[in-house]
DORO-265504 format. One line per 2 residues: number of its first residue (from 1); for each residue x, y, z of N, C-alpha, C, O. Coordinates in steps of 0.1 Angstrom, whole numbers. Layout:
NUM> X:Y:Z:X:Y:Z:X:Y:Z:X:Y:Z ~ ...
END
This chain:
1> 9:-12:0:0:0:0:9:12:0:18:15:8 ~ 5:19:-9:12:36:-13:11:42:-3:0:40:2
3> 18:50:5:16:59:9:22:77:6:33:83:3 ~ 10:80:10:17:100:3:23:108:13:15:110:23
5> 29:112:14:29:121:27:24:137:29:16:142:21 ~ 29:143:38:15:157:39:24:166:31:18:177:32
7> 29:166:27:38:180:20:33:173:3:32:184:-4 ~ 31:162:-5:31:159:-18:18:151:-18:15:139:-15
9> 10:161:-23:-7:153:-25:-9:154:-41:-6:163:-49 ~ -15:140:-44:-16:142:-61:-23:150:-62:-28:157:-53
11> -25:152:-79:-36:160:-82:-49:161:-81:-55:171:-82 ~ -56:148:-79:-69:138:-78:-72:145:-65:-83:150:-63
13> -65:145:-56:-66:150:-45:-72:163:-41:-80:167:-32 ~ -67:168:-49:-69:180:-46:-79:189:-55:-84:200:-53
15> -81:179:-68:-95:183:-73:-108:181:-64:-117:188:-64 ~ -107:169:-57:-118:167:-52:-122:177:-39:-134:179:-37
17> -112:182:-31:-112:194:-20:-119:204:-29:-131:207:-26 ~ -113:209:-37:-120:222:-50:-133:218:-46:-141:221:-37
19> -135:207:-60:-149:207:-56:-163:209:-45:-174:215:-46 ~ -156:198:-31:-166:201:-20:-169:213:-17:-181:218:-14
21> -152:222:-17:-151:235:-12:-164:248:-21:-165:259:-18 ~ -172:239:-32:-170:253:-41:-186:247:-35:-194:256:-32
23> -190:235:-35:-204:232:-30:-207:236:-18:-219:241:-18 ~ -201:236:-6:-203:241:4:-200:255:9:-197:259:20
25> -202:263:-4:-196:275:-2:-212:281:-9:-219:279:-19 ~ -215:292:5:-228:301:2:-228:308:-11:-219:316:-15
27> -244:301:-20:-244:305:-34:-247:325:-33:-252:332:-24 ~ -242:328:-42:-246:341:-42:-259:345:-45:-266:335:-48
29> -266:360:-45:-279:364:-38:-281:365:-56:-293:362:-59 ~ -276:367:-62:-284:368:-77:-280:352:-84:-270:347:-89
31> -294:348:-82:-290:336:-88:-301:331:-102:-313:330:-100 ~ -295:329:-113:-307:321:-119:-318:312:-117:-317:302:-109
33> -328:315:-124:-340:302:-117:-340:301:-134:-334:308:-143 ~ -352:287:-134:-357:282:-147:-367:289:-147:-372:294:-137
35> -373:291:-161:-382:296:-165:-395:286:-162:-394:274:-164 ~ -408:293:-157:-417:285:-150:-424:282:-163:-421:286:-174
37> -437:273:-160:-442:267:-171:-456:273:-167:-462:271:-157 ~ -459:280:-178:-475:287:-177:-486:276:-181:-487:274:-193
39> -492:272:-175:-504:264:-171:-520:273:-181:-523:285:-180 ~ -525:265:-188:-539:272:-196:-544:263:-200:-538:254:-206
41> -559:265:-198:-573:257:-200:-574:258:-219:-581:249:-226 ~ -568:269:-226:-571:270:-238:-561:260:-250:-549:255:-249
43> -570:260:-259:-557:250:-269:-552:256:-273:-556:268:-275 ~ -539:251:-277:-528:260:-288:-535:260:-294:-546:255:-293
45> -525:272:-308:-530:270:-321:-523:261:-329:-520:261:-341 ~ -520:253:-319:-507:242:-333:-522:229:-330:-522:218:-336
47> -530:231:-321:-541:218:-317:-549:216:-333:-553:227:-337 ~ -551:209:-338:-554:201:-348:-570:197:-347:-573:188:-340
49> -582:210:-356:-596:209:-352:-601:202:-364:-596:203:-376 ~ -612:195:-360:-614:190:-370:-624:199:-381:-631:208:-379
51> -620:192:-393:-627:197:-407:-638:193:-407:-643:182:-405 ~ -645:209:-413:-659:206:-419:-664:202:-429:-661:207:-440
53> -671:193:-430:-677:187:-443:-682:194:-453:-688:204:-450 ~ -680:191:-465:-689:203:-476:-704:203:-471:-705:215:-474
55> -711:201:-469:-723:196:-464:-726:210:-451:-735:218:-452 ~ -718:210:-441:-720:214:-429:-713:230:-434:-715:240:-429
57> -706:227:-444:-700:244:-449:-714:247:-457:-719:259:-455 ~ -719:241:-463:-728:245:-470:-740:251:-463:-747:261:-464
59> -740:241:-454:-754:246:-448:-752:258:-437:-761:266:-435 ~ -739:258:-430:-730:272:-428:-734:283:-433:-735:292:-425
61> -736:284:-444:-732:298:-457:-748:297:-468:-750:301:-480 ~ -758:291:-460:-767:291:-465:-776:299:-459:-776:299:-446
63> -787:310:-471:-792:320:-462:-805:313:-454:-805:311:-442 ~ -813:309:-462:-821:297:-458:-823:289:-446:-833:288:-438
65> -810:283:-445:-807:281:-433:-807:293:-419:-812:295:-407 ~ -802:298:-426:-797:308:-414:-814:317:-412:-813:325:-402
67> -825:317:-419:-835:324:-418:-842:314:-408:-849:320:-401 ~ -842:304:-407:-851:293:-404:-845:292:-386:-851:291:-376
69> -833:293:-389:-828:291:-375:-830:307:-369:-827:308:-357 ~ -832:315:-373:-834:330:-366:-850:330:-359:-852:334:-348
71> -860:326:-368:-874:325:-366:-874:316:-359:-877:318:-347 ~ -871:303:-362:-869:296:-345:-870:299:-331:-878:296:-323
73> -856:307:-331:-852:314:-321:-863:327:-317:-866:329:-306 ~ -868:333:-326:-875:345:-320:-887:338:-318:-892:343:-308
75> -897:326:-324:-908:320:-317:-900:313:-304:-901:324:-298 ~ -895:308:-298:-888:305:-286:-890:317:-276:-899:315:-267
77> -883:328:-276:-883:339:-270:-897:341:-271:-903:343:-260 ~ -903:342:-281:-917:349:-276:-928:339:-266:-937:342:-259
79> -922:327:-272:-932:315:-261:-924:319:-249:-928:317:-237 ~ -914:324:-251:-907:320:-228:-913:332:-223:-916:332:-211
81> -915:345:-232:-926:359:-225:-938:354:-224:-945:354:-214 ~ -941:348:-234:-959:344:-226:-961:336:-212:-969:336:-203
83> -945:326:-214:-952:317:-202:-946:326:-189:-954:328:-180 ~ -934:330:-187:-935:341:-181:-945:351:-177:-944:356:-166
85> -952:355:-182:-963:366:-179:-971:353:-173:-974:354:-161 ~ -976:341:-181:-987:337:-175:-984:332:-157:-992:332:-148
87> -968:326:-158:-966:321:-143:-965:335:-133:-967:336:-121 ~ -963:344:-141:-961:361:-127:-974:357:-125:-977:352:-114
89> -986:359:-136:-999:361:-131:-1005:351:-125:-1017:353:-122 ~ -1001:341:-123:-1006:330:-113:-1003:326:-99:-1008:318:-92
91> -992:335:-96:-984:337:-87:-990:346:-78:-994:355:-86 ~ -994:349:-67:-996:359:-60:-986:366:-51:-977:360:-45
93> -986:379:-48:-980:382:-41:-983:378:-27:-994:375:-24 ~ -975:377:-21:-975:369:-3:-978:379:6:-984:376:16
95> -974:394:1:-978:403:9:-989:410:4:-998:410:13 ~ -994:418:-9:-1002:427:-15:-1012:416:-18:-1024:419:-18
97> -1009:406:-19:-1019:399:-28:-1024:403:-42:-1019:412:-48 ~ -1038:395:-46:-1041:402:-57:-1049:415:-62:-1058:407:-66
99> -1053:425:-65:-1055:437:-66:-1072:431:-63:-1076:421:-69 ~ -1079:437:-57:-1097:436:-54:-1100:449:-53:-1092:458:-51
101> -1116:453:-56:-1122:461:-56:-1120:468:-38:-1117:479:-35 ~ -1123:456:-30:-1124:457:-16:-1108:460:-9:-1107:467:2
103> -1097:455:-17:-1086:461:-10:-1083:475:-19:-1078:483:-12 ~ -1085:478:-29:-1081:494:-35:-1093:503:-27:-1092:515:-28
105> -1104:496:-17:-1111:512:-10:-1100:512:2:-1100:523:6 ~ -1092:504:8:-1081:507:18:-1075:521:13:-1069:526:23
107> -1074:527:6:-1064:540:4:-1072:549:3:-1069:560:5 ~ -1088:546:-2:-1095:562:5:-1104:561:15:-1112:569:20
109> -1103:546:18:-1117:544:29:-1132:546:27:-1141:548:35 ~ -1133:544:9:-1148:546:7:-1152:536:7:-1146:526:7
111> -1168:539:8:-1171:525:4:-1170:523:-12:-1167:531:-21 ~ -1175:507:-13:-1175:503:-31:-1184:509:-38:-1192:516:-33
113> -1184:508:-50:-1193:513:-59:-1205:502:-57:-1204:491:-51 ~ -1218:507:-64:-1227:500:-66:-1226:484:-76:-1229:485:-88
115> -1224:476:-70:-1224:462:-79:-1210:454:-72:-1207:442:-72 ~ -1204:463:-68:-1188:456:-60:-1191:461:-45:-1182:467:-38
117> -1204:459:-43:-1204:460:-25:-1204:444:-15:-1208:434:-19 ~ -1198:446:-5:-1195:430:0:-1213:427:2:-1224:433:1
119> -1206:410:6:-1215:403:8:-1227:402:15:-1239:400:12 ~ -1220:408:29:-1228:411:38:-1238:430:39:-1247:435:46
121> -1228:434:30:-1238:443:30:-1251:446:19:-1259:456:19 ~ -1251:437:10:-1257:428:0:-1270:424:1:-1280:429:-5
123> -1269:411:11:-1276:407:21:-1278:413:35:-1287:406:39 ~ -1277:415:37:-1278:424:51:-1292:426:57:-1294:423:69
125> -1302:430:49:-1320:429:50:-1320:422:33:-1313:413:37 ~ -1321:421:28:-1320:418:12:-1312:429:1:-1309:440:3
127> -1310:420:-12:-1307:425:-22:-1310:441:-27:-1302:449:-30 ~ -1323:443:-28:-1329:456:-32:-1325:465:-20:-1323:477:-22
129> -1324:462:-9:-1327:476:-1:-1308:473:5:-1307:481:15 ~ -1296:466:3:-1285:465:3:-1282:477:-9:-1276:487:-6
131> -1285:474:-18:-1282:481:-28:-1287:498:-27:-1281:509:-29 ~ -1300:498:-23:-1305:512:-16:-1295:516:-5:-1289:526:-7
133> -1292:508:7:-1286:513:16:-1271:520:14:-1265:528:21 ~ -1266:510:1:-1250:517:-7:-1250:528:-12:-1241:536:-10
135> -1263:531:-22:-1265:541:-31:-1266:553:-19:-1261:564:-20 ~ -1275:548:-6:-1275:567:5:-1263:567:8:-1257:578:9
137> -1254:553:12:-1234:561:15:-1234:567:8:-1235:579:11 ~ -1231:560:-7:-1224:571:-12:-1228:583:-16:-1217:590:-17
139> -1238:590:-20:-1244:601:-21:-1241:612:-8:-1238:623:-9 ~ -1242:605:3:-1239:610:14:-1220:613:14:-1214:619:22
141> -1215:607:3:-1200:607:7:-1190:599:11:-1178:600:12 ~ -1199:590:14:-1196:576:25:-1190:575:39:-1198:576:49
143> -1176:574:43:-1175:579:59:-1171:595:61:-1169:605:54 ~ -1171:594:73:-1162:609:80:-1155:607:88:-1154:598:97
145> -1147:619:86:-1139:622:96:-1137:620:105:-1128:628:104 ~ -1137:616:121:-1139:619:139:-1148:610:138:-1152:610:149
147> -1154:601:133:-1162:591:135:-1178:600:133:-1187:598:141 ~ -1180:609:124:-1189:617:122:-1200:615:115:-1197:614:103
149> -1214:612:118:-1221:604:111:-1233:618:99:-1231:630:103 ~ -1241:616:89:-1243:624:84:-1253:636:90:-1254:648:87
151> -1259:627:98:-1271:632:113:-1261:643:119:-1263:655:117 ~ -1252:639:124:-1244:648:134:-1240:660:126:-1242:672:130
153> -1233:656:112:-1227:671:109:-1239:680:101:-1238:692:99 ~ -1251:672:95:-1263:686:98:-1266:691:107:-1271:702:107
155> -1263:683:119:-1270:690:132:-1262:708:134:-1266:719:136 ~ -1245:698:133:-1237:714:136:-1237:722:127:-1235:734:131
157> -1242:718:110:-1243:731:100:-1251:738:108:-1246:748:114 ~ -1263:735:110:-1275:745:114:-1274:749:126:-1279:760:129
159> -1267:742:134:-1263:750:148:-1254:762:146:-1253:772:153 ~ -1246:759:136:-1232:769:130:-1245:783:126:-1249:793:132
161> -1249:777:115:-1262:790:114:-1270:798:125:-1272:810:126 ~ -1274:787:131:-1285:795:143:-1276:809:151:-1279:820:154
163> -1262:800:153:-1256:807:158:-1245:823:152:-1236:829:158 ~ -1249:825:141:-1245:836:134:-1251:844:122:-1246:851:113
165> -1264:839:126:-1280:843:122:-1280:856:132:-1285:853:143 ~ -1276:871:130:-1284:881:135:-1302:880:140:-1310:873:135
167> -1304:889:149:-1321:889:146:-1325:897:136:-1318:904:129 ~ -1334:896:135:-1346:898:124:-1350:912:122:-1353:916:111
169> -1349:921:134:-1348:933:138:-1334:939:133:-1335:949:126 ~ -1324:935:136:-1313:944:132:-1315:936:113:-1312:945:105
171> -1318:927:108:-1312:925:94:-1323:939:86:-1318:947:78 ~ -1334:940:89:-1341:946:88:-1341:962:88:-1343:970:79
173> -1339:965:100:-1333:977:102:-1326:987:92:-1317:982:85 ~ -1330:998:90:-1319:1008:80:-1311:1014:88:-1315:1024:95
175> -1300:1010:87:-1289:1017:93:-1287:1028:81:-1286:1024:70 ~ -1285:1044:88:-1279:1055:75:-1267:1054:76:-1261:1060:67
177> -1258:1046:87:-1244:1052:89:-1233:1039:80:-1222:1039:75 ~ -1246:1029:82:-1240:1018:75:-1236:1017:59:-1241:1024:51
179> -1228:1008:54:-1226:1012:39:-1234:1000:28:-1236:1002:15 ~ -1239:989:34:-1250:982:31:-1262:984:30:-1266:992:38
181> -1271:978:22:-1286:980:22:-1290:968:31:-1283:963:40 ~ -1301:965:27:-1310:954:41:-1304:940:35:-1299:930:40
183> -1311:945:16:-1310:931:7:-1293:928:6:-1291:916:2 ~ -1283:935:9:-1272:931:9:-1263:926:17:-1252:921:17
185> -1273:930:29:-1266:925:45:-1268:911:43:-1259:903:46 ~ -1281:906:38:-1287:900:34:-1283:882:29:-1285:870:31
187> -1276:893:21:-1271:884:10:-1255:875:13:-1251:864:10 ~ -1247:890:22:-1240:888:26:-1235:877:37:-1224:871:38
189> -1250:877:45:-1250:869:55:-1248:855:53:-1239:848:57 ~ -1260:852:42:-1261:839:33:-1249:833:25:-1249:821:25
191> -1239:839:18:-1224:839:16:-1216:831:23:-1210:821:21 ~ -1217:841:38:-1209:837:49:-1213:821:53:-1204:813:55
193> -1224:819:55:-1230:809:60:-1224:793:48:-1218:782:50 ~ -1229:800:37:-1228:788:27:-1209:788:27:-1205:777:23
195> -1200:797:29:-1190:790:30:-1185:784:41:-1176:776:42 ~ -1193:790:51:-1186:780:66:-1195:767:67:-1191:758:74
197> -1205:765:59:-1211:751:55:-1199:743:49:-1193:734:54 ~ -1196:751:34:-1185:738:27:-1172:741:36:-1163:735:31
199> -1167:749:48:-1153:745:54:-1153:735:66:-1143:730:71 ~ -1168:734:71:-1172:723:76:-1173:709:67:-1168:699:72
201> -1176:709:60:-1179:697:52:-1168:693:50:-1165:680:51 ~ -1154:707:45:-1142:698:41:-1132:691:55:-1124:681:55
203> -1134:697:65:-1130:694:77:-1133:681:79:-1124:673:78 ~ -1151:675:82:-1156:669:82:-1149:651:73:-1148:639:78
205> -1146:658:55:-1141:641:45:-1130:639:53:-1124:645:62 ~ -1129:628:47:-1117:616:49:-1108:620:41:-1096:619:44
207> -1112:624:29:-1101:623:20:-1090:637:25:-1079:639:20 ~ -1094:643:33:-1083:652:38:-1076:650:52:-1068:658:58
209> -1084:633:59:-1073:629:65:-1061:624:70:-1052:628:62 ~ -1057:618:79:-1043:612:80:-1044:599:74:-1055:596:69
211> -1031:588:76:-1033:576:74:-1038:569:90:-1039:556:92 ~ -1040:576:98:-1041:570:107:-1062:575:108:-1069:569:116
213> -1065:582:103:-1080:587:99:-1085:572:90:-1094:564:93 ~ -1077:571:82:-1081:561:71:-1082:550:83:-1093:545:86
215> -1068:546:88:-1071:533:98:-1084:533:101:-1094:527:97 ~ -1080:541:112:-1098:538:117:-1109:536:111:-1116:527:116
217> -1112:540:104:-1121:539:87:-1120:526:86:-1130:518:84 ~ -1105:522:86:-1110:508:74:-1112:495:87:-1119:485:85
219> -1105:498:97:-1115:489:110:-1127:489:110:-1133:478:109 ~ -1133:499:111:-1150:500:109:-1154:488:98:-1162:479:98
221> -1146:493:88:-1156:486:77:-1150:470:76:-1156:463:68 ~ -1141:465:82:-1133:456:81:-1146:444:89:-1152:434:85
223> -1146:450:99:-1157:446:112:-1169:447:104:-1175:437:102 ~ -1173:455:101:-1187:452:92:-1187:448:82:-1198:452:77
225> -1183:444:76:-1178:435:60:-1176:415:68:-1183:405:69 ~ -1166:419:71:-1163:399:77:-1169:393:92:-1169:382:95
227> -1173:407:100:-1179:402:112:-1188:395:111:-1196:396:102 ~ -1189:383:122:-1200:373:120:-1211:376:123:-1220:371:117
229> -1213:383:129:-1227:391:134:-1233:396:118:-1242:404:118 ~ -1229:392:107:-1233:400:101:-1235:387:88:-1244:385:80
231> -1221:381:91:-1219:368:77:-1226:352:82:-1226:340:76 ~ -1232:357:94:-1238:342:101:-1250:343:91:-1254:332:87
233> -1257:353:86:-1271:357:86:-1267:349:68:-1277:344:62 ~ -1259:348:64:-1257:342:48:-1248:333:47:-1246:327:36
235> -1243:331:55:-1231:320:52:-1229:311:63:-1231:313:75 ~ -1223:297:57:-1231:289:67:-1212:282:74:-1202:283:66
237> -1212:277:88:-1204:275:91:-1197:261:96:-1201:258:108 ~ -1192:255:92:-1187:244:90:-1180:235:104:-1169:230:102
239> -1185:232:114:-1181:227:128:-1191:217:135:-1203:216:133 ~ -1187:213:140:-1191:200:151:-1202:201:156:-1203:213:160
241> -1214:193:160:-1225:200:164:-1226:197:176:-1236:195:183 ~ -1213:198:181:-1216:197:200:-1207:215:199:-1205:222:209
243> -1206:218:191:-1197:234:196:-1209:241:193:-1218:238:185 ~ -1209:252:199:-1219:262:203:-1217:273:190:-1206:273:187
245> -1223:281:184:-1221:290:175:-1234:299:182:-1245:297:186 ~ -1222:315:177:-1231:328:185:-1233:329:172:-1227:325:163
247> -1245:337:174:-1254:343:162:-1260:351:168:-1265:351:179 ~ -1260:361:156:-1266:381:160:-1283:375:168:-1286:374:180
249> -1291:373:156:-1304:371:161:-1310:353:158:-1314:347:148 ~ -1307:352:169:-1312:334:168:-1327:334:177:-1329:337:189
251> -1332:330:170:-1345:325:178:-1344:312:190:-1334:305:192 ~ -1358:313:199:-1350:307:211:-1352:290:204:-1346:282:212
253> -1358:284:195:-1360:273:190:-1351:270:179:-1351:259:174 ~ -1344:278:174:-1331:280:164:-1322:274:179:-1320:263:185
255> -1319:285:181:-1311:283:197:-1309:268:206:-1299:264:211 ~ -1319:263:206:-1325:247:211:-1313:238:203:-1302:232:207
257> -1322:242:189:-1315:230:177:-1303:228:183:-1299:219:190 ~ -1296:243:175:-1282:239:167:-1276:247:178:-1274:259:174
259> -1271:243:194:-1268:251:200:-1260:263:198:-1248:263:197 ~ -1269:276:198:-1267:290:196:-1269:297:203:-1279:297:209
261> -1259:304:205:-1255:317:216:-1257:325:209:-1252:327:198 ~ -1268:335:215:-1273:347:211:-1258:358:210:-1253:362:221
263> -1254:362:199:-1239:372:200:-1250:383:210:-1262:384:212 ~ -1238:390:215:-1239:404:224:-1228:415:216:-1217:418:221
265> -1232:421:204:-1226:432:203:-1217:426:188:-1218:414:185 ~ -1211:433:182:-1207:430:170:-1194:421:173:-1189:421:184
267> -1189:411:162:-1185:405:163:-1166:414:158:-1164:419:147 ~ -1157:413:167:-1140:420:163:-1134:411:164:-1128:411:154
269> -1129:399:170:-1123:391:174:-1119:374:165:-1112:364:168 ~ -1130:377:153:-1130:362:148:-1116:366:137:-1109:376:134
271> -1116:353:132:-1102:348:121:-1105:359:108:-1094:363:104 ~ -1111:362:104:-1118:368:92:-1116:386:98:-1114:396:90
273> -1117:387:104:-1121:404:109:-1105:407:111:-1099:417:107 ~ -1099:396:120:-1088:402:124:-1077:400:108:-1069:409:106
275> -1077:391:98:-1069:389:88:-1072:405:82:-1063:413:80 ~ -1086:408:78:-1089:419:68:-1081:429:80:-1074:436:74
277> -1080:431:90:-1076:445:99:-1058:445:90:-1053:454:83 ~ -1053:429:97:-1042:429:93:-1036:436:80:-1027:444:81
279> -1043:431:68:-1045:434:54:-1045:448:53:-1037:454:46 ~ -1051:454:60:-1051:472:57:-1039:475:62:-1031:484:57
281> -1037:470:71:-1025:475:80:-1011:472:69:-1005:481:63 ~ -1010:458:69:-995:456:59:-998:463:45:-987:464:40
283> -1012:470:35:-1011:476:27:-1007:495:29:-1003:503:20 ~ -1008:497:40:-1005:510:37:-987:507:47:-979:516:48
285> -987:499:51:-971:500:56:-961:495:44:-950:502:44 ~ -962:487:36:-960:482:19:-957:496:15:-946:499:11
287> -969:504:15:-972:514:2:-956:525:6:-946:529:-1 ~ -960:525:21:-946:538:26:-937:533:24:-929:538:16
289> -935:518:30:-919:512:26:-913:512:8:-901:511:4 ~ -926:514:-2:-922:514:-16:-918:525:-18:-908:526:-26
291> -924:539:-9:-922:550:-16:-913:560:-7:-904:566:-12 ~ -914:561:6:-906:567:10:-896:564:23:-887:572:26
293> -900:547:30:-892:547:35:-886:532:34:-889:523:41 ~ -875:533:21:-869:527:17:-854:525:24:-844:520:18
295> -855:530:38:-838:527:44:-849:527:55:-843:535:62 ~ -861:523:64:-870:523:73:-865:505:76:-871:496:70
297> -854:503:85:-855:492:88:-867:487:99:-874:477:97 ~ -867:493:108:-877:494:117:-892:487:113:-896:477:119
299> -900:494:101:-909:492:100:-912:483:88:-922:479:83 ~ -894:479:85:-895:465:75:-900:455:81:-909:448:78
301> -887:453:96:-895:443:106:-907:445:109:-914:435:105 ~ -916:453:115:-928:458:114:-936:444:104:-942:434:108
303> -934:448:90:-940:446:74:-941:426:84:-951:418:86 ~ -925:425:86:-927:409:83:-937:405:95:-947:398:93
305> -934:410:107:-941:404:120:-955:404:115:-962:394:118 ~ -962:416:106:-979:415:102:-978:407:94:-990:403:93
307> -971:399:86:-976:392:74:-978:381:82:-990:378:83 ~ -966:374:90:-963:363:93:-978:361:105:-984:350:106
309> -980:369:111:-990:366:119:-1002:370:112:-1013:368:118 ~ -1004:375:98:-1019:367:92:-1018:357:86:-1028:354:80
311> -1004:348:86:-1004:338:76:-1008:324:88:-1008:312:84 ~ -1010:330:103:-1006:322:112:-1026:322:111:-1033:311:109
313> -1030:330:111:-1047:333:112:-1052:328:101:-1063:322:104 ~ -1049:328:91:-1048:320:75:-1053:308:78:-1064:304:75
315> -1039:300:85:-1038:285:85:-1046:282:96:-1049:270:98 ~ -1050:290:103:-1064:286:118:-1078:286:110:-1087:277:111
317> -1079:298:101:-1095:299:95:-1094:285:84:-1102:275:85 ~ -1088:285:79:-1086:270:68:-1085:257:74:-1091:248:69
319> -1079:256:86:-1080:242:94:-1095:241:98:-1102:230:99 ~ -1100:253:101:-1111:254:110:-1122:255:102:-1132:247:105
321> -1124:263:91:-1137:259:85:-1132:251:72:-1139:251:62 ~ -1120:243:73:-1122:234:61:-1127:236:46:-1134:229:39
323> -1122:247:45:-1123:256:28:-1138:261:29:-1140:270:21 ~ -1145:260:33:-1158:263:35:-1162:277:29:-1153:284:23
325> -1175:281:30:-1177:295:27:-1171:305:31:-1168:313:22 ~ -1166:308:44:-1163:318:48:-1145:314:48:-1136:322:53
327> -1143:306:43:-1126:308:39:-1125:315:25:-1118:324:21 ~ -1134:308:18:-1138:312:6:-1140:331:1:-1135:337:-8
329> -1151:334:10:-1151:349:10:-1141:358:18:-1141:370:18 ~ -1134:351:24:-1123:358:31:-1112:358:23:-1106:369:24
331> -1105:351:14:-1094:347:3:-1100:358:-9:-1091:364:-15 ~ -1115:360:-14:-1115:367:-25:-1120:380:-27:-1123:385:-38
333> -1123:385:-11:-1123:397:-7:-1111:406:-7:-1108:417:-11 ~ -1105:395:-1:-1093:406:3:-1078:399:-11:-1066:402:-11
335> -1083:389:-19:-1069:386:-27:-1060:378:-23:-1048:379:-27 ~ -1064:370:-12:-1050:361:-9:-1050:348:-13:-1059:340:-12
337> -1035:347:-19:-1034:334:-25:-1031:322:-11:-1033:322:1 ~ -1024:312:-20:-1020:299:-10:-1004:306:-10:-996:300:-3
339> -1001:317:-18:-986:323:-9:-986:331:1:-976:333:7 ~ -999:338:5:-1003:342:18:-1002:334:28:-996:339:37
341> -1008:318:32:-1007:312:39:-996:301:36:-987:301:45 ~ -994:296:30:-985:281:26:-970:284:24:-966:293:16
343> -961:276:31:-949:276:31:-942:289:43:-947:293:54 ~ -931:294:35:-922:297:41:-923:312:33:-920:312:21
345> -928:326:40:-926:336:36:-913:346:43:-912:350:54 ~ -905:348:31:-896:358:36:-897:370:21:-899:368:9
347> -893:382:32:-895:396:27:-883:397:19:-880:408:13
END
C-alpha cells in the first residue's frame, strides 16, 4: 500500500477538495432560476380541429338556413314571455296579494261602488234595499272624519247658522251710517253661512285625513264587512254539532237545535275580521316602505311580523272551517293566494 505524505498530495486529490469546497460554499444572492411553465385551460394553435364537411360548410353559408334558425329562435323567445307573464300572473304576491275592488277602497276608505259592494252588505236585509242602503253612502260621501255620522254634521251646519244668524230686527233695520242695504246684509249673511257650510264639510271628509283617519275607517268597515254578526245571517259555518255558535239574532227554538249563543254586540275578534284588519295595515305599511321609506328598517321588521301573523290566522281559518264559505269569501275579498298562507314567507 502507497503511501503519500503531507507535504506531496496528487492531483486527484486536490480536485476533489475544490470541488466540496466550491459546494459548500454560500451560493450568491443573484442567482438564476428556470423559466416557469404557464399552465392554460385553452388549446394551442398548433391543436389540430377538425374539418368541416362540404355539407355542414354548405349549410353554414346558407341563407335559408340561417333564416329558419333566426325565426326559431325568436318563436322561442316569444313563447318564454308568454309563459312568463302567465306564471307572474298565477303567482300571487304573499304580501299585497291580488288587486280587489275591496282592498283598492283601503287607500281612501270609501265605500264600493254599486255592484262591487261586500256580501254582507248585499244581504244584510236583502238585495234591493243592500243596494238602496249603498246608493245613500255614497251620495252622502260615505265615511267621516272623527267618526262623524251624516245626522251629526247637519246638526252642527244649522247649529253653526243659528248661531251667526243676527235677529230679524237688526237685518231689517236701515242703518244710514252703514254702507249696506238690508238686501245686501242679506245676502252677505247667506255667503258667509254657505261658505262655513263647505269648510265644515271639508274638515268633516276623509279624503283630507291622515293615514291614521283612514285606519280607523278601514276597522269599521273591516268589522262590518267579515264580522260574524253580520256573515252568520248568509253564510253557513262548518263545525261539530256539539260546539256552540253565536249568532246576531237566533230564535229561542233555532237556539234549542243547533246550540246558539245569542252574540252580544258586534262581532271584532274572529279569524276573518282580524286577517282583513291585518290586510289594511301591511297595505298601507307596503305602500310607505315602496315609496318613501326605503332605508326604514324598523318598520321593515314591522312589514314581516304583520304578514307572518296573518299567515298564522290563515292557517287557523282554513283548518277550522275546512275551505268552506267563509274561507272562501275571506281569500276573494281581500286577494289572498296559497302564498299568503303556505310555506315559508320571507321579505
Amino acid at each position: 500500500m502507497q503511501r503519500y505524505s503531507r507535504g506531496k498530495q496528487p492531483a486527484q486529490l486536490l480536485g476533489i477538495e475544490t470541488c466540496i469546497f466550491e459546494c459548500l460554499r454560500a451560493q450568491p444572492a443573484t442567482s438564476t432560476r428556470l423559466p416557469s411553465r404557464t399552465f392554460t385551460t385553452t388549446p394551442s394553435a398548433s391543436a389540430s380541429t377538425p374539418a368541416l364537411t362540404p355539407r355542414q360548410l354548405l349549410r353554414k353559408h346558407d341563407p335559408y338556413a340561417i333564416a329558419q334558425a333566426k325565426a326559431r329562435k325568436a318563436a322561442n323567445l316569444d313563447r318564454r314571455r308568454v309563459l312568463q307573464a302567465e306564471r307572474a300572473a298565477s303567482v300571487t304576491d304573499p304580501v299585497r296579494g291580488t288587486e280587489t275592488p275591496f282592498l283598492r277602497s283601503f287607500d281612501t276608505a270609501s265605500p264600493l261602488p254599486e255592484g262591487e259592494q261586500s256580501l254582507s252588505t248585499r244581504l244584510r236585509v236583502g238585495h234591493e234595499e243592500g243596494d238602496q242602503a249603498v246608493a245613500e253612502t255614497l251620495s252622502e260621501g260615505g265615511k267621516r272624519n272623527f267618526f262623524l255620522s251624516a245626522d251629526e254634521l247637519q246638526h252642527s251646519i244649522e247649529h253653526s247658522k243659528a248661531l251667526s244668524t243676527p235677529p230679524a230686527e237688526y237685518l231689517d233695520q236701515d242703518d244710514p251710517t252703514s254702507e249696506f242695504t238690508t238686501q245686501q246684509r242679506r245676502q252677505r249673511l247667506a255667503d258667509q253661512q254657505a261658505t262655513a257650510e263647505e269648510a265644515l264639510g271639508r274638515i268633516a271628509s276623509l279624503s283630507l285625513g291622515n293615514s291614521q283617519d283612514r285606519a280607523k275607517v278601514n276597522i269599521q268597515r273591516c268589522i262590518a264587512t267579515f264580522g260574524r254578526h253580520e256573515t252568520d245571517k248568509v253564510l253557513t259555518r262548518v263545525s261539530h254539532p256539539s260546539v256552540s255558535i253565536a249568532v246576531a239574532d237566533a230564535s229561542p227554538e233555532r237556539a234549542a237545535q243547533q246550540h246558539i249563543i245569542p252574540r252580544i254586540g258586534p262581532d271584532t275578534g274572529s279569524s276573518e275580521v282580524q286577517i282583513a284588519i291585518l290586510t289594511a295595515k301591511i297595505r298601507t305599511l307596503a305602500d310607505f316602505l315602496q315609496t318613501r321609506g326605503t332605508t326604514d328598517k324598523m318598520n321593515k321588521r314591522n312589514l314581516r311580523l304583520l304578514v307572518h301573523r296573518r299567515q298564522k290566522h290563515l292557517r287557523y281559518l282554513r283548518r277550522e272551517d275546512r275551505g268552506g264559505s267563509r274561507w272562501q269569501y275571506c281569500t276573494e275579498m281581500l286577494g289572498l293566494g296559497a302564498e299568503s298562507w303556505k310555506g315559508e314567507i320571507s321579505l
